[in-house]
PyMOL Python script that loads the backbone (N, CA, C, O; Angstrom):
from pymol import cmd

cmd.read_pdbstr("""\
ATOM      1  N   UNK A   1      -0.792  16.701  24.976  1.00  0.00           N
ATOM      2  CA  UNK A   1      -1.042  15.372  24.432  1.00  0.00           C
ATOM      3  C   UNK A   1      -0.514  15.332  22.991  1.00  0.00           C
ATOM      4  O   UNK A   1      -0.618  16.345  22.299  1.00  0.00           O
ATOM      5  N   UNK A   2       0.133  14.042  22.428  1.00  0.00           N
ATOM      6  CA  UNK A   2       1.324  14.121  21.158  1.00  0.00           C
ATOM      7  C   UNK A   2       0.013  13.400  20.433  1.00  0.00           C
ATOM      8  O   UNK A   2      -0.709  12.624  21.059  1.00  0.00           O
ATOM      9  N   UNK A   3      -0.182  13.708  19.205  1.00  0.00           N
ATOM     10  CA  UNK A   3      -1.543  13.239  18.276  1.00  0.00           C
ATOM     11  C   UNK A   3      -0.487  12.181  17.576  1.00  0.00           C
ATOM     12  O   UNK A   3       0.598  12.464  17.066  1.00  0.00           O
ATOM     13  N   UNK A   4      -1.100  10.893  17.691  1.00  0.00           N
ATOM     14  CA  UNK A   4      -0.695   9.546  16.901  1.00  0.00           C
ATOM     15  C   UNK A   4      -0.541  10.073  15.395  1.00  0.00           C
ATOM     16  O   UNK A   4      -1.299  10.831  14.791  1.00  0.00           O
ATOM     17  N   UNK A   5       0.856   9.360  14.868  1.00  0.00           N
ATOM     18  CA  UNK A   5       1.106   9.432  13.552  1.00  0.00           C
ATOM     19  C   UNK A   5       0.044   9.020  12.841  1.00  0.00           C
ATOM     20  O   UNK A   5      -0.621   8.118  13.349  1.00  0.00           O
ATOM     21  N   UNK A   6      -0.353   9.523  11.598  1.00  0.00           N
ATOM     22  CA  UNK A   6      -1.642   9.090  10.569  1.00  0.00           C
ATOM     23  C   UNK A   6      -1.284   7.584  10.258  1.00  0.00           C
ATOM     24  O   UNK A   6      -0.151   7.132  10.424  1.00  0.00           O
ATOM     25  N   UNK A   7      -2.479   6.766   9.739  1.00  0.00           N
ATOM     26  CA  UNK A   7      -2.279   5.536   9.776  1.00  0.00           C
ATOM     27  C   UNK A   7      -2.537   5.139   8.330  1.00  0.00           C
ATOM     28  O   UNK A   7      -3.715   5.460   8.170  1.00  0.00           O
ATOM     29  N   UNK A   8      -2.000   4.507   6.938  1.00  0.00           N
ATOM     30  CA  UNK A   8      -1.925   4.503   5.978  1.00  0.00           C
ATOM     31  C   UNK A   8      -2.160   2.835   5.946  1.00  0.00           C
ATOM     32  O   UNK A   8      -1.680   2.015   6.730  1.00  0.00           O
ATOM     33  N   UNK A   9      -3.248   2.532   4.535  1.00  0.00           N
ATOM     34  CA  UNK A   9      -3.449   1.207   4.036  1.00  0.00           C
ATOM     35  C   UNK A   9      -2.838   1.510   2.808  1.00  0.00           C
ATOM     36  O   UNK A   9      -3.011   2.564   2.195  1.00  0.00           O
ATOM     37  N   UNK A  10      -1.964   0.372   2.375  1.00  0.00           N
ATOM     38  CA  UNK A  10      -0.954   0.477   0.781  1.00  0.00           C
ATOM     39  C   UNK A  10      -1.473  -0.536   0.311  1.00  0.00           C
ATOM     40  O   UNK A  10      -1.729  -1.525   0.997  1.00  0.00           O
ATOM     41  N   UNK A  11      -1.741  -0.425  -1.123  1.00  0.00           N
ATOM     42  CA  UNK A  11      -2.013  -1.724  -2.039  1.00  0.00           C
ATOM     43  C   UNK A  11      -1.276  -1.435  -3.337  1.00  0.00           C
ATOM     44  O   UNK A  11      -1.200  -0.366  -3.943  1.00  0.00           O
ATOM     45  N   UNK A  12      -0.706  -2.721  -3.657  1.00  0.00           N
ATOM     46  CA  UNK A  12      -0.644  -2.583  -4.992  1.00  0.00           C
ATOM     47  C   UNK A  12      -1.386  -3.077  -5.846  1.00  0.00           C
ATOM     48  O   UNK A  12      -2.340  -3.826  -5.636  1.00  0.00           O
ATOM     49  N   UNK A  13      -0.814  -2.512  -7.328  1.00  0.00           N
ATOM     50  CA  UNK A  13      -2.503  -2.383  -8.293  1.00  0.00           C
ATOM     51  C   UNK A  13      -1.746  -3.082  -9.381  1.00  0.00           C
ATOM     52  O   UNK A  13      -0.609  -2.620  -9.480  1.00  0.00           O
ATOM     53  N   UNK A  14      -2.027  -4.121 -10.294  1.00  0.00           N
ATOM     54  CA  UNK A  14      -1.606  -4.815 -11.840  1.00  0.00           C
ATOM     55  C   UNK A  14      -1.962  -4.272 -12.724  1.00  0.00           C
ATOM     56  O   UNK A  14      -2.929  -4.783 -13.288  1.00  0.00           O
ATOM     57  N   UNK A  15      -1.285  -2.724 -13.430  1.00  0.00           N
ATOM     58  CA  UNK A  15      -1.353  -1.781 -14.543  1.00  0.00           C
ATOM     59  C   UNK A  15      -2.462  -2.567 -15.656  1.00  0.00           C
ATOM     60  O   UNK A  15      -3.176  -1.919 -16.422  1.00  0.00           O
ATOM     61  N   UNK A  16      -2.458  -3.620 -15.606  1.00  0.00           N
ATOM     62  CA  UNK A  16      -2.405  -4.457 -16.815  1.00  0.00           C
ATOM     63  C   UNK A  16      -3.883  -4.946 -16.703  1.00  0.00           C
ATOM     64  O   UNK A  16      -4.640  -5.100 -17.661  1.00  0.00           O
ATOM     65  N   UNK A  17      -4.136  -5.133 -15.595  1.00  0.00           N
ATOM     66  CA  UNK A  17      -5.591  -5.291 -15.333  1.00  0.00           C
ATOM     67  C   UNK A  17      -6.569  -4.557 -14.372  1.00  0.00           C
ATOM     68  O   UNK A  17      -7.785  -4.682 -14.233  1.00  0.00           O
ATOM     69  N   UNK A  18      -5.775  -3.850 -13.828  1.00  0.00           N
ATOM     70  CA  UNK A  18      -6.372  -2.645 -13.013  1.00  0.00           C
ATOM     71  C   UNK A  18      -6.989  -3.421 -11.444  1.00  0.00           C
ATOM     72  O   UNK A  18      -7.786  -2.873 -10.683  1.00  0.00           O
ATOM     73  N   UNK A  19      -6.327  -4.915 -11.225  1.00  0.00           N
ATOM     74  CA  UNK A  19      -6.737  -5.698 -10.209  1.00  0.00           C
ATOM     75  C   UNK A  19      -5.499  -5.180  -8.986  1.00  0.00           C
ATOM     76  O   UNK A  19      -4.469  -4.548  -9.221  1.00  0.00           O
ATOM     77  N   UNK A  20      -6.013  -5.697  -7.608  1.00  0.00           N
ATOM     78  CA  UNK A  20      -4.911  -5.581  -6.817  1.00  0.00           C
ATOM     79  C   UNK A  20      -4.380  -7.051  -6.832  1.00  0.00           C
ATOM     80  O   UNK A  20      -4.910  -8.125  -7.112  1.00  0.00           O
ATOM     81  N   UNK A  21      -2.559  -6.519  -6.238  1.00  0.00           N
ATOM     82  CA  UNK A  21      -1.928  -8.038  -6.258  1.00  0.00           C
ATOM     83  C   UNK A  21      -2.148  -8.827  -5.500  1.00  0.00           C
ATOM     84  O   UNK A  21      -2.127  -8.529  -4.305  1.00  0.00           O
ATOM     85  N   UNK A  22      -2.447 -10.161  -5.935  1.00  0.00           N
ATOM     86  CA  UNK A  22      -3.304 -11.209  -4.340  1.00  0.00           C
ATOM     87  C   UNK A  22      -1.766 -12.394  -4.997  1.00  0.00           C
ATOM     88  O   UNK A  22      -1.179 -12.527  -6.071  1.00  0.00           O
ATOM     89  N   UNK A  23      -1.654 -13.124  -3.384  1.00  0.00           N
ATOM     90  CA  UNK A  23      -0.906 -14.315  -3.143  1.00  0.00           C
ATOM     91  C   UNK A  23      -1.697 -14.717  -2.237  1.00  0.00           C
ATOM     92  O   UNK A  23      -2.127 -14.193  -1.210  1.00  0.00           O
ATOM     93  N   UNK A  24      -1.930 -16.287  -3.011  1.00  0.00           N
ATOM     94  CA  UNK A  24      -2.900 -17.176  -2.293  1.00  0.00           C
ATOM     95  C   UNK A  24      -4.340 -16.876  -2.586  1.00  0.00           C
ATOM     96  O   UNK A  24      -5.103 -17.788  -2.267  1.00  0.00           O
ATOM     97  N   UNK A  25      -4.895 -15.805  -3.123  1.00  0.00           N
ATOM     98  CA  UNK A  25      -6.381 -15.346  -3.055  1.00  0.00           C
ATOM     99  C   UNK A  25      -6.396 -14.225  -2.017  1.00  0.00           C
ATOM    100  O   UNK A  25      -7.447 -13.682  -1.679  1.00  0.00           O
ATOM    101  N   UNK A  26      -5.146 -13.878  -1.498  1.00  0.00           N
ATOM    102  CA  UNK A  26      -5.272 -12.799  -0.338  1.00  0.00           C
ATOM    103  C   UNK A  26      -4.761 -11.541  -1.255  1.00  0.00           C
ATOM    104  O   UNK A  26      -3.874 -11.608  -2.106  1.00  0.00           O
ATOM    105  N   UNK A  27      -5.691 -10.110  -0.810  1.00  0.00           N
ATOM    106  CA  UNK A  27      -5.290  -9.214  -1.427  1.00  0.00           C
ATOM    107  C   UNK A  27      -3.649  -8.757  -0.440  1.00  0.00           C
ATOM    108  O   UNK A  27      -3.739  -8.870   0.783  1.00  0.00           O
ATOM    109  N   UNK A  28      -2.356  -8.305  -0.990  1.00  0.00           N
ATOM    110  CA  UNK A  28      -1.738  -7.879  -0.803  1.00  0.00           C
ATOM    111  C   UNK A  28      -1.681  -6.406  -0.028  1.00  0.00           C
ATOM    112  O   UNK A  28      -1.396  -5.540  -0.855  1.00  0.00           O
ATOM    113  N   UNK A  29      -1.843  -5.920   1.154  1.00  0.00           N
ATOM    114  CA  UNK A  29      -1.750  -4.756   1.729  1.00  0.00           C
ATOM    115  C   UNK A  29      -1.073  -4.712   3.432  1.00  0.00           C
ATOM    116  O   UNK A  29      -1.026  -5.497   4.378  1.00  0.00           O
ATOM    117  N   UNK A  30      -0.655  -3.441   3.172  1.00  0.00           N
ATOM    118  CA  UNK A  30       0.403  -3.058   4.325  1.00  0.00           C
ATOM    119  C   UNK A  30      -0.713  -1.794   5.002  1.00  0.00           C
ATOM    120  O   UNK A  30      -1.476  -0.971   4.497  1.00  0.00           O
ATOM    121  N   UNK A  31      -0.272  -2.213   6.573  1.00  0.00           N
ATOM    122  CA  UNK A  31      -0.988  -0.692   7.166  1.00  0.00           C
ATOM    123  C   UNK A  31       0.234  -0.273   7.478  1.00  0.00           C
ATOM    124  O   UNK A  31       1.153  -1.066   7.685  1.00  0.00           O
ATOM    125  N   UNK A  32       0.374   1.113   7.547  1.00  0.00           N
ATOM    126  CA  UNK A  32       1.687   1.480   7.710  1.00  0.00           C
ATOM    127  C   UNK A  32       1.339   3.352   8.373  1.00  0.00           C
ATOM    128  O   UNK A  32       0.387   4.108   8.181  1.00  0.00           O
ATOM    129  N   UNK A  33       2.489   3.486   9.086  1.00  0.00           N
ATOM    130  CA  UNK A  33       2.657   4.907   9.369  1.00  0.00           C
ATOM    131  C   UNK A  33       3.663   5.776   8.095  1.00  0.00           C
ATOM    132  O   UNK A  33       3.675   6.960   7.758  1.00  0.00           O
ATOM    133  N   UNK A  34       4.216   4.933   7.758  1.00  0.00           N
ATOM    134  CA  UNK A  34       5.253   5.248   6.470  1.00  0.00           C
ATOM    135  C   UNK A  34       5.099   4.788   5.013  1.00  0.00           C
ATOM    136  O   UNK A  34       5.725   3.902   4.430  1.00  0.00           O
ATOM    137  N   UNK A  35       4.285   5.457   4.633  1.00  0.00           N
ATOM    138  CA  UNK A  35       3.754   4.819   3.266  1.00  0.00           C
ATOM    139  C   UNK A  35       4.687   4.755   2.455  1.00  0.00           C
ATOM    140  O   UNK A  35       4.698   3.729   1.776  1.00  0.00           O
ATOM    141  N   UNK A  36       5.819   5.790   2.200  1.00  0.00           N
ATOM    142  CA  UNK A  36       6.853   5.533   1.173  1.00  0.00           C
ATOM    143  C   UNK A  36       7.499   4.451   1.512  1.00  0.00           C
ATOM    144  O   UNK A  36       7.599   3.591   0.637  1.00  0.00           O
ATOM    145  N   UNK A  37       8.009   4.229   2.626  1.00  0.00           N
ATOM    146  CA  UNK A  37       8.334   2.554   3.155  1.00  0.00           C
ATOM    147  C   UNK A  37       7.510   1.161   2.489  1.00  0.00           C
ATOM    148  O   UNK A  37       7.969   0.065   2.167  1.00  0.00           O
ATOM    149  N   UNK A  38       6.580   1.515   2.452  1.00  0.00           N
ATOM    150  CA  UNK A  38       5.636   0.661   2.148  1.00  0.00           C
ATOM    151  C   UNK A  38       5.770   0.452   0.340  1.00  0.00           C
ATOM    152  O   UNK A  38       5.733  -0.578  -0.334  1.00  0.00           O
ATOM    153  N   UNK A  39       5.848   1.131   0.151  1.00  0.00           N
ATOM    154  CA  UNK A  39       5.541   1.696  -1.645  1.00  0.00           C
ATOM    155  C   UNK A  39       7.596   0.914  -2.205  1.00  0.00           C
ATOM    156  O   UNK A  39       8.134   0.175  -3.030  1.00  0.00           O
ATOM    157  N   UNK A  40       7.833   1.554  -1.345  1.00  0.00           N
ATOM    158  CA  UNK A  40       9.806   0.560  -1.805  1.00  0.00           C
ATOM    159  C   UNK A  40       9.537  -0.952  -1.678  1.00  0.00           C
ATOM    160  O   UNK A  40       9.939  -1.890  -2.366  1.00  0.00           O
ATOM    161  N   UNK A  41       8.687  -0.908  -0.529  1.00  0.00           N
ATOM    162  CA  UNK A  41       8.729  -2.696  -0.090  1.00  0.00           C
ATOM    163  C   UNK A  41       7.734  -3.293  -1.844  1.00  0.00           C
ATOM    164  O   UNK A  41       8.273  -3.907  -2.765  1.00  0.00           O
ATOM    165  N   UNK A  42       6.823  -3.019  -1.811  1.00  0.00           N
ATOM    166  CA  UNK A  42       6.176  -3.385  -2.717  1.00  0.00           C
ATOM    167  C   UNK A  42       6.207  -3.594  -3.964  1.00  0.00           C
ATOM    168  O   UNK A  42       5.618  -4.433  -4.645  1.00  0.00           O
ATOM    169  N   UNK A  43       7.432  -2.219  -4.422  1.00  0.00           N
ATOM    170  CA  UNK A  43       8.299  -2.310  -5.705  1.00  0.00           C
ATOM    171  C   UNK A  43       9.498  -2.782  -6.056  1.00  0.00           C
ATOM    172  O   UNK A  43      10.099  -2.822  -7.130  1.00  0.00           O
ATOM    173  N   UNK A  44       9.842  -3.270  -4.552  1.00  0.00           N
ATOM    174  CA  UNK A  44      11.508  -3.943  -4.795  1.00  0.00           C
ATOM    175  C   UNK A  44      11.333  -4.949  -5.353  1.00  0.00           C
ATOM    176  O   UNK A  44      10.508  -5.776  -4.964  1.00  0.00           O
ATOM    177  N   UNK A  45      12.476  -5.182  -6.954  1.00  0.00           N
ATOM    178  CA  UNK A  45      12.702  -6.303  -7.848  1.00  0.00           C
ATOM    179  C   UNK A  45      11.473  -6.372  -8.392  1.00  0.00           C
ATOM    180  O   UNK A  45      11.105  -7.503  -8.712  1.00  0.00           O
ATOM    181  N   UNK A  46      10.360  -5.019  -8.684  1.00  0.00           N
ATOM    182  CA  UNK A  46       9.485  -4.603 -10.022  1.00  0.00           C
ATOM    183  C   UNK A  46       9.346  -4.100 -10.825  1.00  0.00           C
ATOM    184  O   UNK A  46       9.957  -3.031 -10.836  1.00  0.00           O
ATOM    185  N   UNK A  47       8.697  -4.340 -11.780  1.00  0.00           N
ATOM    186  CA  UNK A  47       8.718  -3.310 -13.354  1.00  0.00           C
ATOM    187  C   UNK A  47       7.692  -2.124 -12.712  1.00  0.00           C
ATOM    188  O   UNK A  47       6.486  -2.290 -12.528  1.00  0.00           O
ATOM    189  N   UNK A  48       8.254  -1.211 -12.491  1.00  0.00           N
ATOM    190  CA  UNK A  48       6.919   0.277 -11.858  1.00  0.00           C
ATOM    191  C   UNK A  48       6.464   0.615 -12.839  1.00  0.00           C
ATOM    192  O   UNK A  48       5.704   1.569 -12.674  1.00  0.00           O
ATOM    193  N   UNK A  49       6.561   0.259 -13.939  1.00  0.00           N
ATOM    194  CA  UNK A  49       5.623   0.146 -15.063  1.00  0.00           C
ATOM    195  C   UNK A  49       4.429  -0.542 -15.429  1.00  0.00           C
ATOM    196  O   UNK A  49       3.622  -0.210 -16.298  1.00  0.00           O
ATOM    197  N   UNK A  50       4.395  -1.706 -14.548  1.00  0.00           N
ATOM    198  CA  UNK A  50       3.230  -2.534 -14.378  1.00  0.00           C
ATOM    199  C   UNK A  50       2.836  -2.990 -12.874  1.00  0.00           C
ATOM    200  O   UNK A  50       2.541  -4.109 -12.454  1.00  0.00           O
ATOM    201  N   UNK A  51       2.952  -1.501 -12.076  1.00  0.00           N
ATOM    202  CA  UNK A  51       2.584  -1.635 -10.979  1.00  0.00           C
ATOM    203  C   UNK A  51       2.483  -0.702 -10.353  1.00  0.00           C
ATOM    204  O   UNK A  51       3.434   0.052 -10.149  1.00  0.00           O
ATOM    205  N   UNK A  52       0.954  -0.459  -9.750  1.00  0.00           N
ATOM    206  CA  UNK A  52       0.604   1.407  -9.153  1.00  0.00           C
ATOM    207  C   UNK A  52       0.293   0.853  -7.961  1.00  0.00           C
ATOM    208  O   UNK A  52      -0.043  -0.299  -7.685  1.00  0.00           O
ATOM    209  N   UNK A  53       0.449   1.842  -7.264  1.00  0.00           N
ATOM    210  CA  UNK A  53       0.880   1.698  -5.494  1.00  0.00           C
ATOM    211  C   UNK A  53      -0.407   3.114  -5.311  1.00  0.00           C
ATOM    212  O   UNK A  53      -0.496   4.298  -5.635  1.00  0.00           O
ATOM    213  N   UNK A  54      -1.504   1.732  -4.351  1.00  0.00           N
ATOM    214  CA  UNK A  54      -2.845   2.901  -3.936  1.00  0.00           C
ATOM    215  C   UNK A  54      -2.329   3.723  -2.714  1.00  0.00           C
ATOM    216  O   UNK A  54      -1.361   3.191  -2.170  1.00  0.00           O
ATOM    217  N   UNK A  55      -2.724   4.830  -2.184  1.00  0.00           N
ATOM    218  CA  UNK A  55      -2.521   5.071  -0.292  1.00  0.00           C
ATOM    219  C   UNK A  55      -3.644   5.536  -0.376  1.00  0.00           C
ATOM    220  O   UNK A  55      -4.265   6.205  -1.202  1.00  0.00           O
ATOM    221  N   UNK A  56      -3.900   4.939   0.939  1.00  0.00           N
ATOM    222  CA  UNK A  56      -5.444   5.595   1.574  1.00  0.00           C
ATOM    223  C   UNK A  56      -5.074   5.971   2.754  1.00  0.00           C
ATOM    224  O   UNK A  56      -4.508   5.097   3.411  1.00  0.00           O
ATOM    225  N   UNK A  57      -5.239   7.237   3.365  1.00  0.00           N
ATOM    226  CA  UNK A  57      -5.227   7.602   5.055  1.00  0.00           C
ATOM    227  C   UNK A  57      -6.592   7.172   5.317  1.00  0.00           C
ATOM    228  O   UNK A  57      -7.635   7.377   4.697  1.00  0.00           O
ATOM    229  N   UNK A  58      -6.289   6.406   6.582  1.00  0.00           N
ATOM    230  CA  UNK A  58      -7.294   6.099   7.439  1.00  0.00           C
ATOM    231  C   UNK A  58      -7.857   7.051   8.401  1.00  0.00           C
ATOM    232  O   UNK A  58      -7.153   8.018   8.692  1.00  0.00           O
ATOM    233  N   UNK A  59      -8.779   6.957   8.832  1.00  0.00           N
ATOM    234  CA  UNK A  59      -9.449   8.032  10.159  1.00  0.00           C
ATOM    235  C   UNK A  59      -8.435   8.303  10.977  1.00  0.00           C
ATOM    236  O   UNK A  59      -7.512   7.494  10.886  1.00  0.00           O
ATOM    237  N   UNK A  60      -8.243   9.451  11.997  1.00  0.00           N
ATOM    238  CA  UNK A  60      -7.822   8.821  13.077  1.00  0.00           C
ATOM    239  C   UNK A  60      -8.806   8.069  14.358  1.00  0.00           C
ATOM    240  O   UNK A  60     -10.025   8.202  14.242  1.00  0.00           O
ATOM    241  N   UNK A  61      -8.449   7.554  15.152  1.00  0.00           N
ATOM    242  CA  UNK A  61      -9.311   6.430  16.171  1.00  0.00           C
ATOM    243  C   UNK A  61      -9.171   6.904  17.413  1.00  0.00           C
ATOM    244  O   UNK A  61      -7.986   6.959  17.742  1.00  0.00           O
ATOM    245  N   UNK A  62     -10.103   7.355  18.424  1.00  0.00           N
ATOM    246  CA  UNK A  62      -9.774   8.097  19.244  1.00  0.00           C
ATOM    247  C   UNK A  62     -11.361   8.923  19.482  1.00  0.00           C
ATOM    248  O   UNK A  62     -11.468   9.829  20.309  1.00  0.00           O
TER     249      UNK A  62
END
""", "prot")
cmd.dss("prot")
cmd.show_as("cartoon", "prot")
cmd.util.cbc("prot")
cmd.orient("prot")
């Protein structure tokens, strides 16, 4: 039996206020198997100076 890839929640974080980024009032987050994927998407056309990228592994489910 092949064990499911780990499952990753990404957020980004506003250096500046230590808030996560919301559009609309919605917090901004990706579940992802590929967090560095996730972490490019989030920083493309940003200052990574005013922007930290959380990862959390999730459980696995099962």
């Amino acid at each position: 039996m092949t064990a499911a890839a780990p499952l990753y929640v990404v957020t980004m974080v506003d250096t500046r206020t230590d808030q996560p980024h919301r559009v609309g009032g919605r917090v901004q987050t990706r579940f992802t198997h590929d967090p560095e994927e996730a972490c490019r998407h989030f920083l493309q056309n940003r200052d990574p100076r005013l922007w930290r990228i959380v990862v959390k592994s999730l459980p696995p489910q099962g």
